[in-house]
C-alpha positions in Angstrom: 80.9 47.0 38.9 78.9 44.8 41.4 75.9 47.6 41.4 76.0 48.2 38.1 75.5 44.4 37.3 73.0 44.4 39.8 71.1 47.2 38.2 70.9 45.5 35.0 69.8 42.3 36.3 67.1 44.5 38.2 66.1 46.6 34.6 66.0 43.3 32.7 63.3 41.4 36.3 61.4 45.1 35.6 61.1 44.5 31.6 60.1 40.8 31.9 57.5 41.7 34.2 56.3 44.3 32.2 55.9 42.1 29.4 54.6 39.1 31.4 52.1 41.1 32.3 51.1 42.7 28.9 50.9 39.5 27.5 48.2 38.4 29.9 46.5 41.5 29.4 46.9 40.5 25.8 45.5 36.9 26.1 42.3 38.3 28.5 41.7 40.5 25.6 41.5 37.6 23.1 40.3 35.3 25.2 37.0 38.2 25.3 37.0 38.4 21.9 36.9 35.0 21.4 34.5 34.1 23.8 31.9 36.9 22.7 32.6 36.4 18.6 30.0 38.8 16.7 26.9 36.8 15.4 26.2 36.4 12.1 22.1 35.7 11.2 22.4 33.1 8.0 20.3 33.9 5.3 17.6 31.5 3.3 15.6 32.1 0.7 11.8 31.1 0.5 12.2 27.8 -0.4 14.5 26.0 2.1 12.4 23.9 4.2 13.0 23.1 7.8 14.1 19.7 7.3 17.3 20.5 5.0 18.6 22.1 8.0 20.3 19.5 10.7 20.5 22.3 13.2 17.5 21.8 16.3 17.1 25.4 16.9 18.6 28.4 14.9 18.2 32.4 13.6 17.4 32.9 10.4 16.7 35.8 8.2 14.2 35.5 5.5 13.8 37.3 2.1 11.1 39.7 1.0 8.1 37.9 -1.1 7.7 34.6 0.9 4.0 34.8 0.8 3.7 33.3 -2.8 2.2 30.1 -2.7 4.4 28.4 -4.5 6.1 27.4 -1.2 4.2 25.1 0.2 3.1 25.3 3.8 1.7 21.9 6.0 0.2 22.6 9.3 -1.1 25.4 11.9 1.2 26.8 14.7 3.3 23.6 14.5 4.4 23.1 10.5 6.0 19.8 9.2 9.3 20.0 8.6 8.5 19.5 4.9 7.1 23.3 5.3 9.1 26.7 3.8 10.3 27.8 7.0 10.2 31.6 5.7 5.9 30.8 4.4 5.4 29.0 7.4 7.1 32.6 9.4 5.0 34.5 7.4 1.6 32.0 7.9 2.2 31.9 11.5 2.3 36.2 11.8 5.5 36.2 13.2 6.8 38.1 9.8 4.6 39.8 7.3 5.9 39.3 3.1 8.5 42.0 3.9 10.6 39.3 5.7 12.9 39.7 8.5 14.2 37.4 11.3 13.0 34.3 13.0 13.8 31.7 15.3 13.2 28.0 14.5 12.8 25.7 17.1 12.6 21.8 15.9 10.2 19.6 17.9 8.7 16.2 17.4 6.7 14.9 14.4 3.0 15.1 15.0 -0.1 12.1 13.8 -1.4 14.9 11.7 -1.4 18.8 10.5 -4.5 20.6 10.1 -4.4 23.1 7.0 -5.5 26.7 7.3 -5.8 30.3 6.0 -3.5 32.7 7.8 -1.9 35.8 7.0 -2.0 35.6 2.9 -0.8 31.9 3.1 -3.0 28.6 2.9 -1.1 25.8 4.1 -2.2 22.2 4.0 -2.9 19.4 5.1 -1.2 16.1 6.0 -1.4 12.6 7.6 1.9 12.5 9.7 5.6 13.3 9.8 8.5 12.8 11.4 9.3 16.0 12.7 7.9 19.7 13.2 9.4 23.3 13.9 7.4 26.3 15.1 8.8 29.6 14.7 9.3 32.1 17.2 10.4 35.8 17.0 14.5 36.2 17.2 14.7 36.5 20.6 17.9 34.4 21.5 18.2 32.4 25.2 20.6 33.7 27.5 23.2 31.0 27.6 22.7 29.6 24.2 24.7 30.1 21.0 23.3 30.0 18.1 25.1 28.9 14.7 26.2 31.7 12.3 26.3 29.2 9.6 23.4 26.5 8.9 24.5 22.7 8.4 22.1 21.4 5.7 21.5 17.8 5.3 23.5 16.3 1.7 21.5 16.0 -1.1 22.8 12.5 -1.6 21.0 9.0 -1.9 19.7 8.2 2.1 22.7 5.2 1.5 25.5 8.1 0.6 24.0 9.9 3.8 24.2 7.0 6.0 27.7 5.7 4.4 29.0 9.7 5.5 27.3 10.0 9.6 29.7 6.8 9.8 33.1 7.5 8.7 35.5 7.9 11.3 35.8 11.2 12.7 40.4 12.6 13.1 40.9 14.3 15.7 43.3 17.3 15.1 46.8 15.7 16.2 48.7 16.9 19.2 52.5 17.7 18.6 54.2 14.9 19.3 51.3 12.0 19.7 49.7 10.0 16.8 46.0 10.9 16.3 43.3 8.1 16.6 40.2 8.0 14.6 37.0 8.2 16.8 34.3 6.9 15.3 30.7 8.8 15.1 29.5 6.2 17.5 32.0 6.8 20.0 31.6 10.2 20.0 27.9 9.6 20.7 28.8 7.4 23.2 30.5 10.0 25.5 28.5 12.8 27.0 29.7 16.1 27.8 33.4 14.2 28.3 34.9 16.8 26.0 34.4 20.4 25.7 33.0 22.3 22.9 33.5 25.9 21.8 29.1 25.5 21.4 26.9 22.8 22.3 23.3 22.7 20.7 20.2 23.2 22.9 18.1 19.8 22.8 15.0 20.2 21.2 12.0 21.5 22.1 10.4 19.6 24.7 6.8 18.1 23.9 4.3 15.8 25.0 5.7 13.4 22.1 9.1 13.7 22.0 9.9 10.9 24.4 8.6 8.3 21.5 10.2 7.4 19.0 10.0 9.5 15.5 9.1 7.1 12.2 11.5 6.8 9.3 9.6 8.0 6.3 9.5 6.2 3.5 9.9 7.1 -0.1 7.0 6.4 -2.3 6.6 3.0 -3.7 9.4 1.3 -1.4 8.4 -1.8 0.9 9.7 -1.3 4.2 10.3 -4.4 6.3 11.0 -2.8 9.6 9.5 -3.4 12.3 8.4 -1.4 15.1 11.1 -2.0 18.0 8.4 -0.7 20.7 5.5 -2.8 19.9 4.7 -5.6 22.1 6.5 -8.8 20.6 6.1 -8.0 17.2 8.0 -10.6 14.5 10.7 -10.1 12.5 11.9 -10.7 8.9 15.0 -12.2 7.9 15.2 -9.2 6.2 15.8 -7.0 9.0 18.3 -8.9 10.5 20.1 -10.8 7.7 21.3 -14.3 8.9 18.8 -14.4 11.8 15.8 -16.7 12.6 12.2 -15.3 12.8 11.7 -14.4 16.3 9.8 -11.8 18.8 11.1 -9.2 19.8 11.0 -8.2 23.7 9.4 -5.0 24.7 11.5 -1.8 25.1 11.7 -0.8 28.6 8.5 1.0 29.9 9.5 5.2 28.8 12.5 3.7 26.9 13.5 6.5 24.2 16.6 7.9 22.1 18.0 10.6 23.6 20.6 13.0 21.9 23.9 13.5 23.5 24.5 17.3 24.8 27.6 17.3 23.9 27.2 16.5 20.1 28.5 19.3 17.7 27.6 19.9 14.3 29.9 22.1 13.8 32.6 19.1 13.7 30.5 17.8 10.7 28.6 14.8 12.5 25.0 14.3 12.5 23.5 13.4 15.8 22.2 10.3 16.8 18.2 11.3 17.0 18.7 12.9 13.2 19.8 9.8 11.9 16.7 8.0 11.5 15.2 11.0 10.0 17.2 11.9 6.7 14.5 11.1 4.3 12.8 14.2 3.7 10.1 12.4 1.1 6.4 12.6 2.3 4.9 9.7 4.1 4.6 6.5 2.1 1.8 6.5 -0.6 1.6 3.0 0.1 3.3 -0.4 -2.8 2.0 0.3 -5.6 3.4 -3.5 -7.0 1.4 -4.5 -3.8 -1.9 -3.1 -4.9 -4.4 -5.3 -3.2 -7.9 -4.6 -1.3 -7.6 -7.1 2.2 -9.3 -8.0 4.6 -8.0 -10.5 7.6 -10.8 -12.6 9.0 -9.0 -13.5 12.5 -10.6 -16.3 15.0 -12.0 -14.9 18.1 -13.6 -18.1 19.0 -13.6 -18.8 23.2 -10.9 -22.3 22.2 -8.3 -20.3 21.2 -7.3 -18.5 24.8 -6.0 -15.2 24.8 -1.8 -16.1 24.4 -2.7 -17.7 21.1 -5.1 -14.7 20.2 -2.4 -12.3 21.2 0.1 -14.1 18.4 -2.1 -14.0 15.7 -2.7 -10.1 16.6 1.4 -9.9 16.2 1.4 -11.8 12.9 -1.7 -9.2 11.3 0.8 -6.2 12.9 3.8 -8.0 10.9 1.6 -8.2 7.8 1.0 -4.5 8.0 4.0 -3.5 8.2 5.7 -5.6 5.8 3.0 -4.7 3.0 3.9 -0.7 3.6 -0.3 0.3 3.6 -1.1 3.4 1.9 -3.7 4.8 -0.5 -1.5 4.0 -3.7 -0.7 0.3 -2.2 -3.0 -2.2 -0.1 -5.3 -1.4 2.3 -6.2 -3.4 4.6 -9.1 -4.3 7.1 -9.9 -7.3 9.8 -13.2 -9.0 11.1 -13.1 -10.5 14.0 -15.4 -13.9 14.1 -17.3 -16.1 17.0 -20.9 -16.9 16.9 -20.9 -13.8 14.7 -18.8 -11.5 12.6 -18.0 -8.2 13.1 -15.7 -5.5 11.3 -12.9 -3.8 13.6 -11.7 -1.2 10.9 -13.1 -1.4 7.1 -10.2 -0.2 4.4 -10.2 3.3 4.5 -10.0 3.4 8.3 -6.3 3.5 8.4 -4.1 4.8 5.6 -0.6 3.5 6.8 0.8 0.7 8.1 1.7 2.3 11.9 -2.1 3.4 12.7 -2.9 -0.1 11.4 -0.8 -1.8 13.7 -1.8 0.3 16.3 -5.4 -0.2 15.5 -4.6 -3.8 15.6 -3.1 -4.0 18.6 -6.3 -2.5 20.4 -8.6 -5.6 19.4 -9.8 -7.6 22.2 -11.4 -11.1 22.1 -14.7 -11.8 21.3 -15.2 -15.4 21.8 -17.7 -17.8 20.9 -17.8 -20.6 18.5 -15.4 -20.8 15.2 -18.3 -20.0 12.3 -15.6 -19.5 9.8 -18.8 -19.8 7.1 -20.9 -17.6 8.3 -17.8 -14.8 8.6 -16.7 -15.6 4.7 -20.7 -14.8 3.7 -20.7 -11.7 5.5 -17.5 -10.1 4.0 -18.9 -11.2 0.7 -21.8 -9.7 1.4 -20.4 -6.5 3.4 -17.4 -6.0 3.4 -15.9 -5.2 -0.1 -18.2 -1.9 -1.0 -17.0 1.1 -2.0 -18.6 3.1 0.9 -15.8 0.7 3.0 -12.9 1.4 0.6 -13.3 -0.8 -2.1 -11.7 0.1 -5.1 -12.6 -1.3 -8.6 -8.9 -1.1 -9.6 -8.0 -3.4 -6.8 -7.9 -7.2 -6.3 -9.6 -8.6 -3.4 -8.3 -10.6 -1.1 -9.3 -12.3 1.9 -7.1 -14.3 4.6 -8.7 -16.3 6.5 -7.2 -17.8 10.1 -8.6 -21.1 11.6 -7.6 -22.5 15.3 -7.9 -26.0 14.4 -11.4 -26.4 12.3 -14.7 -24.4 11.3 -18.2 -25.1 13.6 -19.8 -24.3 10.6 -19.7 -25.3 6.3 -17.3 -23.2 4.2 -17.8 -24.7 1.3 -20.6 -22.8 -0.2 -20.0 -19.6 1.4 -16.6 -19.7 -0.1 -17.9 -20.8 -3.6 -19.9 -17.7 -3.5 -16.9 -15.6 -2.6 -15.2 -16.7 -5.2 -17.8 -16.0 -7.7 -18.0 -12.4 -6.5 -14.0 -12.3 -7.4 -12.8 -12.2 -4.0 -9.2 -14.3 -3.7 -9.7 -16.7 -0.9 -6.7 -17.9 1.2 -6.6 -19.4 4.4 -3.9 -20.3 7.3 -4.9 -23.2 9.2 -3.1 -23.8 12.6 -3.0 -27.7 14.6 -5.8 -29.4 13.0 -7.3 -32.2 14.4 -6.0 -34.9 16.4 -7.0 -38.3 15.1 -9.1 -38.6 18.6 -10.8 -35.6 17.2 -11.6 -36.0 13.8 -14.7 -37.2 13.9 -15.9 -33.2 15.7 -14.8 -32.0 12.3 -18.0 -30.8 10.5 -16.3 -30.1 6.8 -13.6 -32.5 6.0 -11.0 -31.0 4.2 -12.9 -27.4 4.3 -9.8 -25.3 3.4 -9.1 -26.7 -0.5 -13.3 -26.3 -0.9 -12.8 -23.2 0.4 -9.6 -21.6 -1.9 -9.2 -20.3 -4.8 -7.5 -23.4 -6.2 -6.0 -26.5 -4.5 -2.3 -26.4 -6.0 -1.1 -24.9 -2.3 -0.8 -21.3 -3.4 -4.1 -20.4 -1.5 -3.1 -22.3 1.9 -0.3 -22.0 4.5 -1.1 -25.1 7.3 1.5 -24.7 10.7 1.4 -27.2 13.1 1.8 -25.0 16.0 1.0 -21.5 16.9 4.8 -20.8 17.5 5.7 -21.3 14.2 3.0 -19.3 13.0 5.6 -16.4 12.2 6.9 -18.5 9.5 3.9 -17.5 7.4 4.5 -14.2 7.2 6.7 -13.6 4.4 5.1 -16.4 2.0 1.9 -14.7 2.7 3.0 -11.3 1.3 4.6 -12.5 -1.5 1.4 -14.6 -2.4 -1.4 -12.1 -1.3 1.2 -9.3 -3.7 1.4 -12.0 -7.0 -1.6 -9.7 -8.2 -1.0 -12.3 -11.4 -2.1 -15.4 -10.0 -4.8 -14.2 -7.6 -6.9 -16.2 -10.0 -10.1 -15.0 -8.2 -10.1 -11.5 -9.3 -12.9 -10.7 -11.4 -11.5 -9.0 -14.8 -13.7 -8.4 -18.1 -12.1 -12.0 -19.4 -12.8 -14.0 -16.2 -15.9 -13.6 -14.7 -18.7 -14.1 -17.2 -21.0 -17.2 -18.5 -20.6 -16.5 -21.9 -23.6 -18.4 -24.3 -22.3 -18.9 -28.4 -25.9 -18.9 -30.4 -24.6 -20.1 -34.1 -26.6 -20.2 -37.0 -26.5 -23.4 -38.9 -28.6 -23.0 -41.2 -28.3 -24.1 -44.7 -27.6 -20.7 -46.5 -24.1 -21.0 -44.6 -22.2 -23.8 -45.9 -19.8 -26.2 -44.6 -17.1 -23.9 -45.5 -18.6 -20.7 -44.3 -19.3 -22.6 -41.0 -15.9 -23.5 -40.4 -14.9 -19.9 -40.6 -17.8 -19.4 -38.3 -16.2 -22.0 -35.4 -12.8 -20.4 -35.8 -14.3 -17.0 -35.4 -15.5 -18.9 -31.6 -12.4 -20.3 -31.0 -10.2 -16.8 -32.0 -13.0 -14.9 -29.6 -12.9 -17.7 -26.6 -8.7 -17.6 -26.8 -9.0 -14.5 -24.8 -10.7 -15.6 -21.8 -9.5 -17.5 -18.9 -11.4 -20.2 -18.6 -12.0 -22.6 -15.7 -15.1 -23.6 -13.2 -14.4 -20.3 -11.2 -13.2 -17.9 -14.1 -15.0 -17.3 -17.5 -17.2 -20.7 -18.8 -18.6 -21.0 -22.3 -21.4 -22.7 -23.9 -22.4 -23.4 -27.6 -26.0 -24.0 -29.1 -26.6 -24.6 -32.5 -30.2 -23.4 -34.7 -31.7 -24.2 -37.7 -35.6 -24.2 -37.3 -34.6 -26.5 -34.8 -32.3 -25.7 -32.0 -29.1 -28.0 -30.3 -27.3 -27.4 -27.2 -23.6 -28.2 -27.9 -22.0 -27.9 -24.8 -23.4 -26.3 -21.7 -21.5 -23.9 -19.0 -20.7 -26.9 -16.9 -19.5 -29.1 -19.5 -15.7 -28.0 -19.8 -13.8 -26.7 -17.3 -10.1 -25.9 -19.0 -9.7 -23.8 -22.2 -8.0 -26.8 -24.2 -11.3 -28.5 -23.8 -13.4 -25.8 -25.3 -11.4 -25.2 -27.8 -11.3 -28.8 -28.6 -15.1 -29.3 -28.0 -15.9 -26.1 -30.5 -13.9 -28.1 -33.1 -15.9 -31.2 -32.7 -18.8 -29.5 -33.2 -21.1 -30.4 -36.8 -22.6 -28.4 -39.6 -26.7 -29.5 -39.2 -27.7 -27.2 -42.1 -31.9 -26.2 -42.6 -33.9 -22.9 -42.4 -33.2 -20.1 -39.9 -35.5 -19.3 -36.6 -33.6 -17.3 -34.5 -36.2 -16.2 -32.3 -36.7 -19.7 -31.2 -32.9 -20.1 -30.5 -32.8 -17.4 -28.4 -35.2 -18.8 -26.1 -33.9 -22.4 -26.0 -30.4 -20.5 -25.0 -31.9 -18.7 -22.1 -33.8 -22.2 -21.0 -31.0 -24.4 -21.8 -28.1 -22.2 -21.0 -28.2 -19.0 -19.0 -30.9 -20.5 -16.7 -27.7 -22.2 -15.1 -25.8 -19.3 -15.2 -24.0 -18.9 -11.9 -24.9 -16.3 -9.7 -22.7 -13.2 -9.7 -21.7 -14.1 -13.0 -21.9 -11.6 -16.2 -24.1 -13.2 -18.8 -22.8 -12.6 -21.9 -25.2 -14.1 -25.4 -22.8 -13.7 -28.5 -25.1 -14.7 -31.6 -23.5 -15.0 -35.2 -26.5 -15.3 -38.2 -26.6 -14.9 -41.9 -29.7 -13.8 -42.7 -33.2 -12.7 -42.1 -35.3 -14.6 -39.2 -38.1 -16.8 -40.3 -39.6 -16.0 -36.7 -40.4 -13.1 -34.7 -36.5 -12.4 -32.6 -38.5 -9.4 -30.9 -40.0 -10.5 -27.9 -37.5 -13.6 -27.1 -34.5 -10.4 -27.4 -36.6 -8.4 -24.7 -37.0 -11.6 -22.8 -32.9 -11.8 -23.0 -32.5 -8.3 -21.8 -34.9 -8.3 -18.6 -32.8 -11.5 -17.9 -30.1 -9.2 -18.0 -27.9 -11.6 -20.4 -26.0 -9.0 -22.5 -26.3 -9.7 -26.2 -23.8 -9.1 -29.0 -25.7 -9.8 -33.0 -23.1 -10.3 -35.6 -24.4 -10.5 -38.8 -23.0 -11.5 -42.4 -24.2 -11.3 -45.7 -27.5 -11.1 -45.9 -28.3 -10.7 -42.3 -31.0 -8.0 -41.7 -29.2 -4.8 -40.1 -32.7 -3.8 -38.7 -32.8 -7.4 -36.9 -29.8 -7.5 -35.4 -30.3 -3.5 -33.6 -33.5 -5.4 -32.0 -31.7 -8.9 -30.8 -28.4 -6.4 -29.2 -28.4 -4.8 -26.0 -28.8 -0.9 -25.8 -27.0 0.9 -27.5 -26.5 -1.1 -30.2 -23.6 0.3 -31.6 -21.6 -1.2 -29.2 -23.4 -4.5 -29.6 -24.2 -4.9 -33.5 -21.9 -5.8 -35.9 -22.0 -6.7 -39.6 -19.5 -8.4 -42.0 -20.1 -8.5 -45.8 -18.3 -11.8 -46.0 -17.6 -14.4 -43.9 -13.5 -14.6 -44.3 -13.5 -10.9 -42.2 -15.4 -12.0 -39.4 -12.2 -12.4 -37.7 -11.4 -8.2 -38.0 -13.8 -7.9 -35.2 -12.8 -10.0 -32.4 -10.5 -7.2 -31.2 -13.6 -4.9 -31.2 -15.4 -7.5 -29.5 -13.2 -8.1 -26.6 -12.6 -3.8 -26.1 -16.5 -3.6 -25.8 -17.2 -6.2 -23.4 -14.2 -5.2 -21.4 -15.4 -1.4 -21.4 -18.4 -2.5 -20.5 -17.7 -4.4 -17.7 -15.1 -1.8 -16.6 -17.7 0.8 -16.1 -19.9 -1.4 -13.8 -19.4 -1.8 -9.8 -16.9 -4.3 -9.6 -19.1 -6.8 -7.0 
């Protein structure tokens, strides 16, 4: 019985083993299987660009037909990740239009992609972005697993995006144990701590990819942040709400994000280095509610010293960054001035705000006196030309920095500026000490110098240290493109000259209607000693000068002055009248300013209007002839500037005179729209 039981025991040992050892047969078998799983190449069609897809290095295989053109391709060799990743294969020769597979390799944005012909594609140009791919034949890396399935970024709002990378991350439970949520940025945090079934290869390595990649920005948006590896560069309350404008320290020398090994996107998470990079917009076009033409006129005199040189650099890097620079927005330039002035980059030199503040940053010191005068007449002069940039659709605006006080008189420079329709502002940091007032060559130089004198134009700080404080008043005021009262427009920049017949063929009534016709026509200007002034002159035979250009300064003035003014009645020599109005008024026409002779008669001329109407065009005063009644058609071509049509007008009757004040105001606005705007 004994043996027997024995023998059993014995059969069932025998049968365990056999099993034991089936079963890890078994398992080696799966565990084969499941460490060599069959790959699967994804598929894309033409249009997916490379920076839908999270993944830094993948197979793909591309469709038939990817040649068209209607998927665009930006760059040579190295494409932007805004490229077709199947055109770009087929531009780069590594497929022909037959498609096929690739392997796409993600590397770091590049300053700039050079367009070309290649293969039946043309791809394009562009300025920068913030990340590239080139594309390699599908010849995997031993070692490396690539993803059978692509992970493309959500087509979501860049705030739905961001709001997803951070919710916590479950961890399948354990039997027995309560799971902990691990958030994306403890995940990041660890480093190969955990073991993944496949780990991504890191990029691409390149000469750039240890600097920091740009966020782009969508067009139109005004970004506030600030470059966290310049040199001390300021920041907003808007970066960091509830904190105090300060400087920010310099990243440690080769300082740069790296991406964690062990990050998986299979698990769903986006790695840390692809955070900053969702945007897949081109590169900022620049504010287009910020669309200003400036130039910073910095002091490079010897008194300032080279600490208080190197803030004002970091305030100009601020500015340029906060006002998002781009060819739709404001551009932006700086003179440096000394004994002299002299331009560092003019406004098309640099088309976004991070070549502008690298640009900036480069400026050295030039030294010298403070001639703050004698820079202001050179960018008047200089600076605001279309060959530098200028646009005619742009205000312009110039800031203007002074370490304690000019060497030089501002006053007339600026006046002159200001004329030409240039907006005038200037930051003055510690004046002068009482002990050193009487060194002060222009006593209160910056209100002569501005645009007006209500504060708007002028930001004082009484130390270099709190020159930071500046920064966001001066955007917000240098952006107001609707009080930048400067800015020469069709209804503020012209002398205009009223030549009124008063003769007695008119009437008291009839002249009435005439002064309201004035007053309805000056209503449309902004008036004021910089802006538009008017003058009036009254003829019979005999002529009267009303009011001249420097009479009335404010448009309730005028208007009231226009009212005032008294029916003289007689005969009618309006030949004579046009040359008292180019003696008496337009020979104190300001210079820069459009001359603008608007002359209302009722009938024929007893005197030649011939020669004193050619006189008025080699002047170059532009000269509207409104007629009524029985004013000679004939007479009124001759008196107008060329063409006439544009210049002539006649009314049967003096109650309709008012039917052509819109007219008016579209033709001398057209006009002065088609000129160069300085």
């Amino acid at each position: 019985m004994r043996t027997v039981v024995l023998t059993m025991k014995a059969s069932v040992i025998e049968m365990f083993l056999v099993l034991l050892v089936t079963g890890v047969h078994s398992n080696k078998e799966t565990a084969k299987k499941i460490k060599r799983p069959k790959f699967t190449v994804p598929q894309i069609n033409c249009d997916v660009k490379a920076g839908k897809i999270i993944n830094p290095e993948f197979i793909v295989k591309c469709p038939a037909g990817c040649q068209d053109p209607k998927y665009h391709v930006y760059g040579t060799d190295v494409y932007a990740s805004y490229s077709s990743v199947c055109g770009a294969a087929v531009h780069s020769g590594v497929l022909d239009n037959s498609g096929g597979k690739i392997l796409v390799r993600k590397v770091a944005g590049q300053s700039g992609y050079k367009g070309s012909y290649s293969n039946g594609v043309q791809s394009l140009s562009l300025p920068r972005w913030r990340e590239s791919f080139i594309v390699l034949e599908s010849k995997p890396k031993k070692g490396v697993t690539y993803p059978s399935a692509l992970t493309y970024s959500s087509s979501k709002s860049p705030a739905a995006q961001a709001g997803e990378t951070t919710k916590a991350y479950q961890r399948p439970p354990i039997p027995g144990t309560t799971a902990q949520p691990i958030t994306l940025m403890q995940l990041l945090a660890v480093t190969g701590a955990v073991a993944t079934p496949t780990t991504l290869p890191r990029p691409f390595p390149s000469a750039a990819s240890t600097t920091s990649i740009p966020r782009p920005r969508p067009v139109g948006h005004r970004s506030h942040d600030m470059d966290l590896l310049s040199t001390a560069t300021y920041t907003s309350s808007q970066n960091r709400p509830g904190a105090d404008p300060g400087i920010q320290r310099q990243a440690p020398s080769g300082a740069a994000f790296q991406k964690p090994v062990g990050a998986d996107v299979s698990l769903g998470l986006v790695p840390k280095e692809e955070l900053s990079t969702q945007s897949l917009e081109p590169v900022s076009l620049g504010d287009p509610n910020c669309k200003i033409d400036l130039s910073f006129l910095i002091d490079g005199s010897t008194s300032i010293g080279k600490r208080r040189f190197r803030i004002q650099k970091q305030l100009l890097a601020a500015v340029a960054q906060a006002l998002d620079i781009g060819p739709a927005g404001p551009l932006m330039g700086v003179v440096q001035y000394g004994d002299s002035p002299a331009t560092h980059f003019n406004l098309k030199t640099h088309m976004n705000s991070r070549d502008l503040k690298t640009a900036i940053e480069k400026i050295t010191q030039r030294g010298g006196l403070s001639n703050v005068g004698r820079a202001i007449s050179f960018v008047t002069k200089n600076f605001f030309s279309k060959a530098n940039g200028n646009r005619s659709s742009a205000p312009n605006v110039v800031v203007v920095m002074v370490d304690g006080w000019p060497t030089d008189k501002v006053e007339e420079a600026s006046r002159l500026a200001r004329e030409s329709g240039i907006n005038i502002f200037f930051i003055t940091i510690e004046g002068a000490a009482e002990n050193e007032k009487q060194y002060v060559v222009e006593p209160n130089f910056a209100n002569k110098a501005v645009c007006r004198t209500n504060g708007f134009y002028s930001l004082h700080v009484q130390s270099w240290f709190g020159l930071h404080k500046t920064l966001q008043p001066l955007v917000k005021r240098v952006c107001d493109t609707d009080r930048l009262a400067c800015s020469k427009t069709c209804l503020n920049s012209a002398d205009i000259g009223f030549v009124i017949d008063g003769s007695s063929s008119v009437g008291t009534g009839n002249f009435r209607t005439v002064l309201q016709f004035v007053t309805n026509l000056t209503k449309e200007f902004e008036i004021s000693d910089t802006d538009t002034r008017i003058g009036a002159v009254q003829y019979t035979y005999e002529q009267r000068l009303e009011f001249g250009f420097d009479k009335y300064s404010s448009k309730p003035d005028i208007l009231n002055a226009i009212k005032r003014v008294g029916y003289w009645s007689g005969g009618t020599s309006t030949g004579a009248a046009i040359n008292f109005a180019l003696e008496q008024l337009f020979k104190k026409s300001k210079p820069n300013k459009r001359k603008l002779m608007i002359l209302i008669t009722d009938g024929r001329s007893y005197d030649d209007v011939r020669i004193p109407a050619m006189a008025a065009h080699l002047k170059g005063v532009i000269t509207y002839a409104i007629g009524v009644a029985w004013a000679a058609q004939e007479e009124l071509e001759v008196i107008a500037t060329h063409p006439a049509r544009d210049h002539s007008f006649f009314v049967d009757e003096f109650d309709n005179l008012y039917q052509y004040v819109p007219r008016i105001i579209q033709n001398i606005c057209t006009e002065f729209n088609s000129q160069p705007r300085n």
